[in-house]
C-alpha positions in Angstrom: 121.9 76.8 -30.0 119.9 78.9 -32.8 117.3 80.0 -30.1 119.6 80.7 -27.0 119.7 84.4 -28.3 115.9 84.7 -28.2 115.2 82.6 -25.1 117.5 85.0 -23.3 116.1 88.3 -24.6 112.3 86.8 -24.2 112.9 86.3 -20.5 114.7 89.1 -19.2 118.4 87.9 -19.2 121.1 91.0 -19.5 124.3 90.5 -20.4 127.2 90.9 -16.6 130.6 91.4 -16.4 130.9 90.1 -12.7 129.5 86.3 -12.2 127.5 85.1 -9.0 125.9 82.0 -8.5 123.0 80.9 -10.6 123.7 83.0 -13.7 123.9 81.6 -17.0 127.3 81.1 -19.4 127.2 81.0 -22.9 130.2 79.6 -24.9 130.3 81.0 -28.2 131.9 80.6 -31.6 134.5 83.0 -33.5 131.0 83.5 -35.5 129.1 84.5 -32.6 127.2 81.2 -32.2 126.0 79.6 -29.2 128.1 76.6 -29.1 127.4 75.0 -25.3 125.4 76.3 -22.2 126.0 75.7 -18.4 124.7 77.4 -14.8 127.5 78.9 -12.6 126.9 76.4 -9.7 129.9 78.4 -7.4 132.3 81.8 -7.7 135.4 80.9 -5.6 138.6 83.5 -5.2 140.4 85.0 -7.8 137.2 84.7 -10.4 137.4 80.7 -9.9 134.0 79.9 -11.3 132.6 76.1 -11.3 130.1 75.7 -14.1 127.4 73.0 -13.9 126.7 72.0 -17.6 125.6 69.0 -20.0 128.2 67.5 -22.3 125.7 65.2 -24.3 125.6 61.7 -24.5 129.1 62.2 -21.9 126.5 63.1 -18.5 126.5 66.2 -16.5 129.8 67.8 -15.4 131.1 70.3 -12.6 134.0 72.1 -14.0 135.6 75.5 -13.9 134.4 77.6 -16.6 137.7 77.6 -18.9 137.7 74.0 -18.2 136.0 72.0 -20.8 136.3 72.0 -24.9 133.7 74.0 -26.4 135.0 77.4 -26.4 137.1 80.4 -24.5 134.5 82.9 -25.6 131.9 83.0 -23.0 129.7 85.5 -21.3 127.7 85.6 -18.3 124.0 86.3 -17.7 121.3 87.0 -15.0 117.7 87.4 -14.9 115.6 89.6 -12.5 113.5 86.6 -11.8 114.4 83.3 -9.3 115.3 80.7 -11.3 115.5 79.4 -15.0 111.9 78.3 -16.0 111.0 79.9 -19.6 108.5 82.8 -19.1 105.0 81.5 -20.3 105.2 77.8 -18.7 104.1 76.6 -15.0 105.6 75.1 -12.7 
């Protein structure tokens, strides 16, 4: 969680305001720390987003992005480039 700040700024991410699949989400603290991660997999009416995310030792879960227990303070955000590989590795 320490680094999600600096990963995102290294490789291009920006802050949006309106979701679309692929983006990132970032659940945060009342501090302002990164408390849990996830990929918006699907934006359905009304703002219905479905996050894709890793809850531990628990697996890998499909949920709607208010649905899960790490935090109601979340923000969205997109790179310029396709996917999520760190800038600097290979393929």
């Amino acid at each position: 969680g320490d680094d999600v700040d600096a990963i995102l700024r290294d490789n291009g991410y920006v802050q949006v305001s309106e979701q679309q699949v692929g983006d990132l989400i970032v659940y945060r603290g009342v501090g302002g720390e990164v408390l849990h991660t996830g990929v918006v997999r699907a934006v359905g009416a009304e703002g219905m987003t479905f996050i894709e995310s890793k809850w531990g030792i628990l697996g890998c879960y499909l949920h709607r992005a208010t649905d899960q227990c790490f935090s109601q303070n979340l923000t969205y955000y997109r790179s310029p480039r396709p996917g999520h590989m760190l800038a600097g590795f290979a393929n």
